[in-house]
C-alpha positions as CSV (number, residue, x, y, z in Angstrom):
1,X,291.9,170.0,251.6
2,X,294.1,168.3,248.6
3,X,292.4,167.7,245.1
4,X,292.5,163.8,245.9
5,X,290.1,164.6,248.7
6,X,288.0,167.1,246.9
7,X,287.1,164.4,244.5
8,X,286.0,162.0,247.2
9,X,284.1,164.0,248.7
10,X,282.4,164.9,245.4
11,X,282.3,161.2,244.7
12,X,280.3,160.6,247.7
13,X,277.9,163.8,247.4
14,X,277.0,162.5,244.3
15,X,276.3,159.2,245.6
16,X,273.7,160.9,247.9
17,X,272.3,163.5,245.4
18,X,271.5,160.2,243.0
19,X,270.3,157.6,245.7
20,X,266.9,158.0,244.1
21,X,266.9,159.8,240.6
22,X,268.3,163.7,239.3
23,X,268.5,165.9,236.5
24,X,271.3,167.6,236.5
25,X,271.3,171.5,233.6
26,X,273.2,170.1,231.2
27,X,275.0,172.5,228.8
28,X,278.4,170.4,227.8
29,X,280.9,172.8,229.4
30,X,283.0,171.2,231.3
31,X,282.0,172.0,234.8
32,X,278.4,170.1,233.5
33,X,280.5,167.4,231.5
34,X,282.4,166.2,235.0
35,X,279.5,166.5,237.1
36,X,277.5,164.4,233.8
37,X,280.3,161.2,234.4
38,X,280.4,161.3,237.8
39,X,276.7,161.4,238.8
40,X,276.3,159.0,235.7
41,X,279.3,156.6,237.7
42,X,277.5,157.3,240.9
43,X,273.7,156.4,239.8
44,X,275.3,152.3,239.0
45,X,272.5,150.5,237.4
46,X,270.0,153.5,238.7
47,X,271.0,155.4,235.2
48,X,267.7,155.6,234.0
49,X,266.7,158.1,236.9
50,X,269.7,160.1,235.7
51,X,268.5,162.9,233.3
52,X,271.1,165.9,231.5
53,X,268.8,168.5,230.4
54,X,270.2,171.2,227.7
55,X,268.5,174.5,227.5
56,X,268.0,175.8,223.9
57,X,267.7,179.3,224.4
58,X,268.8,182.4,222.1
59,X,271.4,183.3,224.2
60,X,274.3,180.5,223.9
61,X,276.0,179.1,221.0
62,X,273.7,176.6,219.7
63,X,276.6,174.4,218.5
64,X,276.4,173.5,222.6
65,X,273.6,171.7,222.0
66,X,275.1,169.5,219.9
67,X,278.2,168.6,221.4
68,X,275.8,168.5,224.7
69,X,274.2,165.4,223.1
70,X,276.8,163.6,222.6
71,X,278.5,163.8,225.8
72,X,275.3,162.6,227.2
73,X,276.1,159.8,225.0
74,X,279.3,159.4,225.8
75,X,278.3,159.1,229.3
76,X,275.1,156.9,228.8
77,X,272.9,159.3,230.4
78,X,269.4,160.2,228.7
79,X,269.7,163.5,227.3
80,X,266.4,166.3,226.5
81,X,266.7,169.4,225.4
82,X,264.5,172.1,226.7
83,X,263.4,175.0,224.6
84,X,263.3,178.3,226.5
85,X,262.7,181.8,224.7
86,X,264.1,184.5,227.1
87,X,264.1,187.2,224.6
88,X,260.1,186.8,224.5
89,X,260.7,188.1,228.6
90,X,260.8,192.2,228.5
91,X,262.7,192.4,231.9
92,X,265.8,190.8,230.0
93,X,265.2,192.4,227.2
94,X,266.1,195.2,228.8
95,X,269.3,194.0,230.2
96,X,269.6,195.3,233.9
97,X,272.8,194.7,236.3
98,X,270.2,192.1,237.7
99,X,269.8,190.1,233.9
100,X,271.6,187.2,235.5
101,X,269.5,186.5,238.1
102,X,265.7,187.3,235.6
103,X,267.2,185.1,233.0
104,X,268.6,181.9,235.4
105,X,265.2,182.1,237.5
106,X,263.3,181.6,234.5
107,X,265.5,179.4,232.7
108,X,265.5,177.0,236.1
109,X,262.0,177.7,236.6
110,X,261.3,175.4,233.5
111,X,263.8,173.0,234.8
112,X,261.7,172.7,237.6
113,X,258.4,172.3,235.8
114,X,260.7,169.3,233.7
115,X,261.7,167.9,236.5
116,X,258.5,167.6,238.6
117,X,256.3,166.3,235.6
118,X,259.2,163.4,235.3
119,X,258.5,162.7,238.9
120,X,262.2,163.8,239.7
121,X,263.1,165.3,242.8
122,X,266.9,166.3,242.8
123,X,268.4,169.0,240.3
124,X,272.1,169.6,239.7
125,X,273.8,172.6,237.9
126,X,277.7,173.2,237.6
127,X,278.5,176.5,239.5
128,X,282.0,175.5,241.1
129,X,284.1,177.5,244.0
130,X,285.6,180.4,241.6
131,X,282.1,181.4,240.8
132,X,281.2,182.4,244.1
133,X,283.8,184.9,244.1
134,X,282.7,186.7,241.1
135,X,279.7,188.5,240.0
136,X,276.8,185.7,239.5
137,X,273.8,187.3,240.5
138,X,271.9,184.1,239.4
139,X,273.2,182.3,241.9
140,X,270.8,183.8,243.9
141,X,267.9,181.8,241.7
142,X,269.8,178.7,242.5
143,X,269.6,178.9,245.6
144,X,266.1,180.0,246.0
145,X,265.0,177.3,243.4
146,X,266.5,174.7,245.7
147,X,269.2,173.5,243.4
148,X,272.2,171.9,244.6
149,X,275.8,173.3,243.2
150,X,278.2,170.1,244.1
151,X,281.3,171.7,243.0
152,X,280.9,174.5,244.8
153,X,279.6,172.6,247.6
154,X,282.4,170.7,247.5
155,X,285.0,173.5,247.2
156,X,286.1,172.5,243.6
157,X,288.1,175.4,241.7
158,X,287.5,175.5,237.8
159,X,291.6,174.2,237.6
160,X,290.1,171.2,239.3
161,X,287.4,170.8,237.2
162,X,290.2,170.7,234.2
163,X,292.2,168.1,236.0
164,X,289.6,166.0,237.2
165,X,287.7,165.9,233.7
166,X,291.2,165.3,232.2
167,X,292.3,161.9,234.4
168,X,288.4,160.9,233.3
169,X,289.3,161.4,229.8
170,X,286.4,164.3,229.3
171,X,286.8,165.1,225.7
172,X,285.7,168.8,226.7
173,X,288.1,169.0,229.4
174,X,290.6,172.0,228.0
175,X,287.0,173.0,226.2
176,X,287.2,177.3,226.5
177,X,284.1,178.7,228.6
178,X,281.2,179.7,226.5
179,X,278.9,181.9,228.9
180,X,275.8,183.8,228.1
181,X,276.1,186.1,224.8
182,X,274.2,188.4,226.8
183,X,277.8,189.2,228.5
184,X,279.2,191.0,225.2
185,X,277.1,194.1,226.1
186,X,277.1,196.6,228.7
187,X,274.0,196.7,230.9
188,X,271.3,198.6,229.8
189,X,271.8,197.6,226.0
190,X,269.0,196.4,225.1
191,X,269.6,193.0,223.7
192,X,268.2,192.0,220.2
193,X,268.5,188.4,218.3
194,X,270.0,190.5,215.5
195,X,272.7,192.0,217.5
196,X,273.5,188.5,219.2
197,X,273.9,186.8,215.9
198,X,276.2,189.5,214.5
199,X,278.4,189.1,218.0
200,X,278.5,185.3,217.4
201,X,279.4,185.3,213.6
202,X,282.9,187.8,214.4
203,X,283.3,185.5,217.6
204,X,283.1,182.5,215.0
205,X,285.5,184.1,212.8
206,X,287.8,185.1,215.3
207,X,288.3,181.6,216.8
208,X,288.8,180.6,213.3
209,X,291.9,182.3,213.1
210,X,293.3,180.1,216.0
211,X,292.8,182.4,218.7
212,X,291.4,180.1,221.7
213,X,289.4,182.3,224.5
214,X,287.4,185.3,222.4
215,X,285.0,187.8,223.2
216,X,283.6,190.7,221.1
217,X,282.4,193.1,223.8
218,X,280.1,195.8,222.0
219,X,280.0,199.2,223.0
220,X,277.8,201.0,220.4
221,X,279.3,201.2,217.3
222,X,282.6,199.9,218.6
223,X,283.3,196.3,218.8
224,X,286.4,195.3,221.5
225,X,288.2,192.6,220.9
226,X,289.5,190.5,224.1
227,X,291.7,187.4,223.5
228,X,294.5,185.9,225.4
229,X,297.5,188.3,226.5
230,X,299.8,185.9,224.5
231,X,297.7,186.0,221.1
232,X,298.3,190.0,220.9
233,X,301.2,190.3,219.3
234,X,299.7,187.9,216.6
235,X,296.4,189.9,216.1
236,X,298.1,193.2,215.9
237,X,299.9,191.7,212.9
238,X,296.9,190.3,211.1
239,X,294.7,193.4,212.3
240,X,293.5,194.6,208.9
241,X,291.8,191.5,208.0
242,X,290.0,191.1,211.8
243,X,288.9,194.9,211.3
244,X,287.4,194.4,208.0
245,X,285.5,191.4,209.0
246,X,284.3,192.6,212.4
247,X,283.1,195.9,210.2
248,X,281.2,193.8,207.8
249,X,279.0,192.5,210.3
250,X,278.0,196.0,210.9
251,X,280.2,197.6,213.6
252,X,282.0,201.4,212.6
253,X,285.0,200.9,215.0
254,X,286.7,197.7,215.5
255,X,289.6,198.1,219.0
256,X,291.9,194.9,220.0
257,X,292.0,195.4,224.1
258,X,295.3,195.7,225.6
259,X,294.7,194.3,228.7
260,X,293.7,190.5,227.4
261,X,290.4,188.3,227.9
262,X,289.1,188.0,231.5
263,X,286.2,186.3,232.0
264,X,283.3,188.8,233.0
265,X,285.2,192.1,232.0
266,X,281.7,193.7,231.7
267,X,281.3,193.3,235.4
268,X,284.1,194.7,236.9
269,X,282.9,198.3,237.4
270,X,280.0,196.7,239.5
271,X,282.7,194.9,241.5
272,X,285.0,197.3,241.8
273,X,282.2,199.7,243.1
């Protein structure tokens, strides 16, 4: 099936999934962001039935939450943010190969409670076709939750997601991915605000050096560096001042890894076994 079609036929799901009203997990990536204009183009006049919900939790960035509002804005869709505390949950506390799948069920949980006191029957999220191939355990919390994935649904690579939001004019359309902070550790870590904040602060600092797609994986005492394959060479030469930094936030050993950022890097022992 060619892009052109692709988008049709997730022009016309959405015209189904809106008929009567939805509330789609908002959280300003762009996977969220297209689905956002479209179901917004799709609703017509019906807008008001059209609600982009943005979790504030203590796991993400919350500078999302303010570009989240905006978008929503920008695409004349009411916007409400919905407070969620996972930390105050032991079982993800604890951080088990399973955490995805805890954490989404009880994030969408609440989405669902949202949803049902607003009298809304339909809810959206962004999952598109390249997630399905990797490991997303809280997929499985989707699914059982009744939530419908269009882009996946529909077959939509994240490349398409870029293209499409990109002929729409999505300011967030080149926007790097900005997953769950939970994903800098290794699974059985136990998962503190403290630690998070310290992660987010060298991330912060990293990206303010230019560097586009970061992560600062902790193992321990040793924080690893991933950024784009290109960008070594440039971080290699400027290493002393990302060591010193990432070591005042509290880490002993500071390592730049030689194979690059890849999204879910923390994974790919479960995969590969």
């Amino acid at each position: 099936m060619s892009g052109r079609e692709k988008y049709e036929k997730l022009q016309e799901r959405l015209r189904e999934l809106t008929r009567r009203d939805a509330c789609l997990a908002f959280s300003g990536g762009v996977d969220s962001a297209l689905l956002l204009v479209m179901a917004s183009r799709a609703a017509g006049e019906n807008k008001t039935n059209l609600l982009a919900v943005t979790f504030d939790t203590e796991l993400h960035p919350r500078a999302d939450i303010q570009l989240a509002a905006e978008l929503a804005s920008e695409a004349g869709a009411e916007h409400v943010i919905l407070t969620v505390r996972e930390l105050d949950n032991p079982e993800i506390l604890d951080n088990p190969p399973q955490r995805c799948y805890i954490c989404k069920r009880y994030l969408f949980e609440k989405l669902c409670d949202l949803a049902r006191k607003r009298g809304i029957s339909t809810i959206l999220e962004g999952t598109n076709a390249d997630d399905l191939s990797q490991y997303r355990p809280g997929l499985r919390a989707v699914r059982e939750l009744g939530i419908y994935s269009p882009l996946s649904e529909c077959g939509i690579t994240k490349e398409e997601v870029r293209s499409f939001s990109e002929k729409l004019g999505i300011s967030v359309a080149k926007r790097p991915s900005t997953p769950c902070m939970a994903t800098r550790l290794p699974y059985g870590t136990r998962i503190t605000q403290e630690l998070l904040s310290r992660i987010e602060k060298g991330e912060e600092f990293i990206r303010s050096r230019g560097y586009r797609n970061v992560r600062l994986r902790i193992h321990g005492s040793v924080a690893r560096i991933e950024i784009d394959r290109e960008d070594i060479v440039r971080a290699a030469e400027e290493a002393e001042l990302l060591a010193k930094k990432i070591k005042e936030l509290g880490f002993d050993y500071v390592t730049l890894d030689l194979a690059g950022f890849r999204s879910g890097s923390m994974d790919e022992k479960i995969i590969s076994g």
